[in-house]
N, C-alpha and C positions, 0 to 999 in steps of 0.2 A: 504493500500500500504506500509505503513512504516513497519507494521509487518510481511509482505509480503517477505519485501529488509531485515529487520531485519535475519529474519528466514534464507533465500537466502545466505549471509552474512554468517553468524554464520557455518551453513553447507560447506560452502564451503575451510573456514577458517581452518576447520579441520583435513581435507588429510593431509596437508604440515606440519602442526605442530606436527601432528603425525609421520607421517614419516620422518620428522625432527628428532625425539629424537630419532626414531631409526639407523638411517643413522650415528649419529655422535659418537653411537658405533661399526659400522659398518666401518666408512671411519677412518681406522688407518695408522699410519705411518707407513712405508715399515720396513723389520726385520734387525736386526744387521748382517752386514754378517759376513761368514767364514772366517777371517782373511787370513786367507793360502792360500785360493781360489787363490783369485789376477786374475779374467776375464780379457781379454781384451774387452778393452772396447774405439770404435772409436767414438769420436765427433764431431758432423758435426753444424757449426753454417755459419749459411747464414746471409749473413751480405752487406746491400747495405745502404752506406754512416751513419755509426755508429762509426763515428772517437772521436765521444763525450763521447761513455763507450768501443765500443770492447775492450779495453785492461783490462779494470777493468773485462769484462768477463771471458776473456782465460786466466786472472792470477789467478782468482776463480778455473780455472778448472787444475791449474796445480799446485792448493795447492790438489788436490786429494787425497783419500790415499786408500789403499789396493784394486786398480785397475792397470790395464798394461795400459796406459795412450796413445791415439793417440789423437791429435785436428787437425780438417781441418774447415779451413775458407775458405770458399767459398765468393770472393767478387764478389758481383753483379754488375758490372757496376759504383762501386761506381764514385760520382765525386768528394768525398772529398778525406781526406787523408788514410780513413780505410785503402789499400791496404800498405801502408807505414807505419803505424803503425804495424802493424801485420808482414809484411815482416822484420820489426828492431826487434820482437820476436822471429821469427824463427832462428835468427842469436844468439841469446841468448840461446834457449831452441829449441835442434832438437825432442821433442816431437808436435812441433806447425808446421803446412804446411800451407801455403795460394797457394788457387788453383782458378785463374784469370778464372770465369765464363765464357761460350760463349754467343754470342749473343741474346737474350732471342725469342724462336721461337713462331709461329703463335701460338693460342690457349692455351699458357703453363700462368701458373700465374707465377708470380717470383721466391716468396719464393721456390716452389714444386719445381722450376725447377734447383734451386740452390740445395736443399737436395737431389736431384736425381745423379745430377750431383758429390756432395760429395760422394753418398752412392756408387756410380759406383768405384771411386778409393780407397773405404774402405775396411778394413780389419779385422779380428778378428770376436768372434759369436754374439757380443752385437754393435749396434748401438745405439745412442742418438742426436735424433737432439733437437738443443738448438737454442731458441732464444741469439739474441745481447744482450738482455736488462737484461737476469736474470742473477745472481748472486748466486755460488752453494757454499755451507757447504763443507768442506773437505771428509765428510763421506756418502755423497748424491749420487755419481754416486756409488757405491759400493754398501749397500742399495737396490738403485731400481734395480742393477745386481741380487742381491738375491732374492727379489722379481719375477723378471721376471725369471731366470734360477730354481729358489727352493719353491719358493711359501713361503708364510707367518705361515705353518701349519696346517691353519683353513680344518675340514674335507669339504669337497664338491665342492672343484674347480676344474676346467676341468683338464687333465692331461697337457696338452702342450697351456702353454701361449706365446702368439706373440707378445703382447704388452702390457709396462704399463705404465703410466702415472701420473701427480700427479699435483696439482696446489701449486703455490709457496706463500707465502707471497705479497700480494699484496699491493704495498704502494704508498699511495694518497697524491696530494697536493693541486691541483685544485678543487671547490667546484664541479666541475662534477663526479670527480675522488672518490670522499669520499662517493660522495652520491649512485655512481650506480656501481663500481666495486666491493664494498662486496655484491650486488645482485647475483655474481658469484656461491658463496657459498648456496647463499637462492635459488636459481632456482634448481642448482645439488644435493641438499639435499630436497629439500623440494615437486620433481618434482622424480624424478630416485628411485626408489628401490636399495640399494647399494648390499641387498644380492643376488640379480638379475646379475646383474654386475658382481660377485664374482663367482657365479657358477651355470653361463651358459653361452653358445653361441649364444645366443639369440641377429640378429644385432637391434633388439627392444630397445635393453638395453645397449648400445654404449656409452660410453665419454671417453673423453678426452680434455686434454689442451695441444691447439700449442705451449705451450712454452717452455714444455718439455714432450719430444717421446720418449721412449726408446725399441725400436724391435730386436727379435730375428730376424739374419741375415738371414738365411735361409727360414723362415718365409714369410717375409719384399719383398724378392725377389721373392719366389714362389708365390706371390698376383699380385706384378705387382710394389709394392711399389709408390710414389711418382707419376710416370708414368701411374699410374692407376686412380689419382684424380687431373691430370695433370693441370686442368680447376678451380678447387678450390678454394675460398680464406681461405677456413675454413679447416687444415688439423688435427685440434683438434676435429674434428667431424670424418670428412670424413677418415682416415687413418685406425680408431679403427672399424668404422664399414665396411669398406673393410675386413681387418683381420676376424671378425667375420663372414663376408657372406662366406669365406673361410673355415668354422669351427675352426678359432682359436680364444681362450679363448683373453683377452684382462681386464685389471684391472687398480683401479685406488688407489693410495695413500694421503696420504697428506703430502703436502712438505712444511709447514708453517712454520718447525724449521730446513727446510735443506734447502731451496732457497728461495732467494729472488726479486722483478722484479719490476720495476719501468715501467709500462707497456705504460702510456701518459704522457704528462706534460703540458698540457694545455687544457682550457674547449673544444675547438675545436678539437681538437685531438681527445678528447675521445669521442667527439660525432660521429666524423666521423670515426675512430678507431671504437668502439661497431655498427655502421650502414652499414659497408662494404661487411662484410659476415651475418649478420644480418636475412638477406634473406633462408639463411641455419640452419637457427636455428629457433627461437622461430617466426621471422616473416615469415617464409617457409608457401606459402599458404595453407597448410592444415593445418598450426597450427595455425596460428595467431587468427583468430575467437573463438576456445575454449581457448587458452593462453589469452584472454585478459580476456574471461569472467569468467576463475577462478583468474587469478591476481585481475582483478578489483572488481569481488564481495568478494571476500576473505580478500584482503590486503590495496585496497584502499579506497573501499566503508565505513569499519566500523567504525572508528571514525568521519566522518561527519555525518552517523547516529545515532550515541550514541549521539552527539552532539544535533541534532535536537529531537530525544526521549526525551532528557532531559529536551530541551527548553520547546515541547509540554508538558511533564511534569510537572514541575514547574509555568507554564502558566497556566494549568489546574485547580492546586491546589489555584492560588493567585486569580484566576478570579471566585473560590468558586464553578467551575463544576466537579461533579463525576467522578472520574475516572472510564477508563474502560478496564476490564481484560488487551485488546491488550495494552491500554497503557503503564502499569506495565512490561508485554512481552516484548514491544518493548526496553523498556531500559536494558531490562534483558539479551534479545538474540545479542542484539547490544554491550552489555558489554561485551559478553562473544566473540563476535565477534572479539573486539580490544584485549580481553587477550589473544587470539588461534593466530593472524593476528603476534602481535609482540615477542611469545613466540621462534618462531626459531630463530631472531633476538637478543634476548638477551641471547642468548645459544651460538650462533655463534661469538658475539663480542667480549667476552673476548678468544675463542676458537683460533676464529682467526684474534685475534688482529688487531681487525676493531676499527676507533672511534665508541666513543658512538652517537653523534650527529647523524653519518648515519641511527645507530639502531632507534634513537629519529624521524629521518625524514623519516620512513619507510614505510608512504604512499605512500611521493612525490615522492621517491624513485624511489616506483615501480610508480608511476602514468609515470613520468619522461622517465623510462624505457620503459614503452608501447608507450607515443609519438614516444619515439625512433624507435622501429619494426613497428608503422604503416608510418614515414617519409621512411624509408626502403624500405616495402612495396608500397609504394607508386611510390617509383623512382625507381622500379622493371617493376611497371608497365606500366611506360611512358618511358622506356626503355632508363631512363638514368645511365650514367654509374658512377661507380666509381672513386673515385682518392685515390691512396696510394701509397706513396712513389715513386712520378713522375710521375705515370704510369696510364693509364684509363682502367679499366675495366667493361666487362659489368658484372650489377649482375645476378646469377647463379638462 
């Protein structure tokens, strides 16, 4: 059996590591743009009771440079002071508009319903919806404009992209935070084909990150945009592969040295934060079953096996019984288990300045992560709902 799980392990441990090394020459940052260009480019950040950073937000966004610069905040209902904040910027800088959300209708999620609502009075060929919480480089939205309007050069990508996307610096405090939000990067690398992604429209091969959308305007509208995944909590998933069932191309970059996102700040948060849409992702019941038993035989299982390989080994030797072939095996395909299991992990860490301790703990990690998609799963299916920012939803 142990040579069995060994063997199981080791094999399994492989895909992701592999396609790890190749992903992280593949997943590049967006190109420098045309200076002269100057797109416009409208931002839309939906923002419900975010009086604690929106303004560190939309002043990130209006140190921009070689973009035509529009921001619309969309305040949802907030009850704090967001709408007053934002409203003493506008008064500062007639590039910033606050646009007082309606009443949030039957079946709509919040967020969708606030970027719907922004994208209706937008203007210009480029849209980006931003979260509150992230934090953009001067040269970020310019960048992903070029990306999405000129493509990065590479030969073989569709001609007309709808959308790109990109994940930002993601930065931890809370021991929840450290341990399961660089998993971000280890599922989307080590699970997705990037050159897949790249060039095809394949909605197979779909991602993105909610916390920064950026679509061609045309595009966005001709799908149905916002109003077409109106039910949603995930429109990091659900946007890019709308675009693509439409035939349009959809790309992702990496924005680790152009945004930055403080995405929870408490162990609770980010439990219930990662388990809301949960249900849309990796705990989606057609995935969760084989999601678990390649995370679990791949990343979690190996080092308690090398473990007990070794103890049986050592046992073996001191108690003067023969070894035998499987035992030698066993420590062997188990070892090679923990070196495939943690090779994307130490690639990714200094890449994208993740602590090392997360990489160190990249069992519990993922072990962590899986409790997580089956509690998900689980309140999926005794049809309890959600809570996010005030609101109940059921999961999708």
């Amino acid at each position: 059996m142990l040579f069995a799980l060994s063997l199981a392990s080791a094999f399994t441990a492989v895909g992701p590591a592999l396609l790890t090394m190749v992903n992280l020459r593949e997943y590049r940052d967006p190109p420098l743009p045309d200076e002269a260009a100057r797109p416009a480019v409208t931002v839309i950040v939906p923002a419900r009771n975010e009086a604690a950073g929106i303004a560190a937000c939309v002043q990130s966004l209006l140190r921009s440079s070689d973009v035509a610069l529009r921001v619309i905040v969309v305040d949802d209902a907030s009850t704090d002071a967001t709408a007053v904040i934002v409203g003493e910027i506008t008064h500062a800088d007639p590039r910033v508009e606050l646009l007082a959300g309606d009443p949030l209708p039957v079946g709509w999620n919040g967020k969708q319903f606030a970027c719907w609502q922004g994208a209706q009075v937008s203007g210009g060929a480029v849209l980006c919806f931003l979260d509150a919480d992230v934090r953009l480089e001067p040269a970020a939205l310019a960048r992903m404009a070029a990306l999405l309007l000129h493509g990065d050069g590479r030969r073989g990508a569709p001609a007309q992209t709808g959308l790109v996307s990109g994940f930002p610096l993601e930065q931890t405090g809370t021991t929840l935070e450290w341990l399961l939000l660089p998993l971000i990067h280890f599922v989307l690398l080590g699970l997705l084909p990037m050159s897949l992604v790249r060039t095809t429209t394949n909605p197979g091969f779909s991602a993105g990150c909610g916390q920064f959308l950026m679509v061609e305007r045309s595009a966005y509208m001709a799908v149905g945009g916002h109003a077409a995944i109106r039910e949603t909590m995930h429109d990091g998933i659900r946007l890019p592969l709308l675009l693509r069932k439409h035939g349009f191309a959809t790309r992702l970059a990496d924005l680790t040295h152009l945004a930055s996102c403080r995405m929870y700040r408490s162990n609770a948060g980010t439990w219930n934060g990662l388990a809301k849409n949960a249900t849309e992702g990796l705990a989606a019941p057609t995935a969760i079953v084989p999601m678990t038993l390649i995370l679990g035989l791949g990343q979690v299982l190996p080092l308690p096996l090398l473990v007990i390989a070794i103890t049986r080994f050592v046992r073996r030797r001191q108690t003067g019984l023969a070894l035998t072939p499987g035992d030698v095996a066993s420590v062997a395909l188990a070892s090679a288990a923990v070196a495939l299991s943690y090779l994307p992990r130490v690639l990714e860490a200094p890449r994208f300045r993740q602590r090392r301790r997360s990489a160190a703990l990249h069992p519990i990690g993922v072990a962590t992560l899986l409790a997580l998609q089956w509690y998900a799963f689980g309140r999926k299916l005794l049809g309890r709902p959600a809570q996010w920012k005030a609101r109940t939803y059921i999961a999708n």
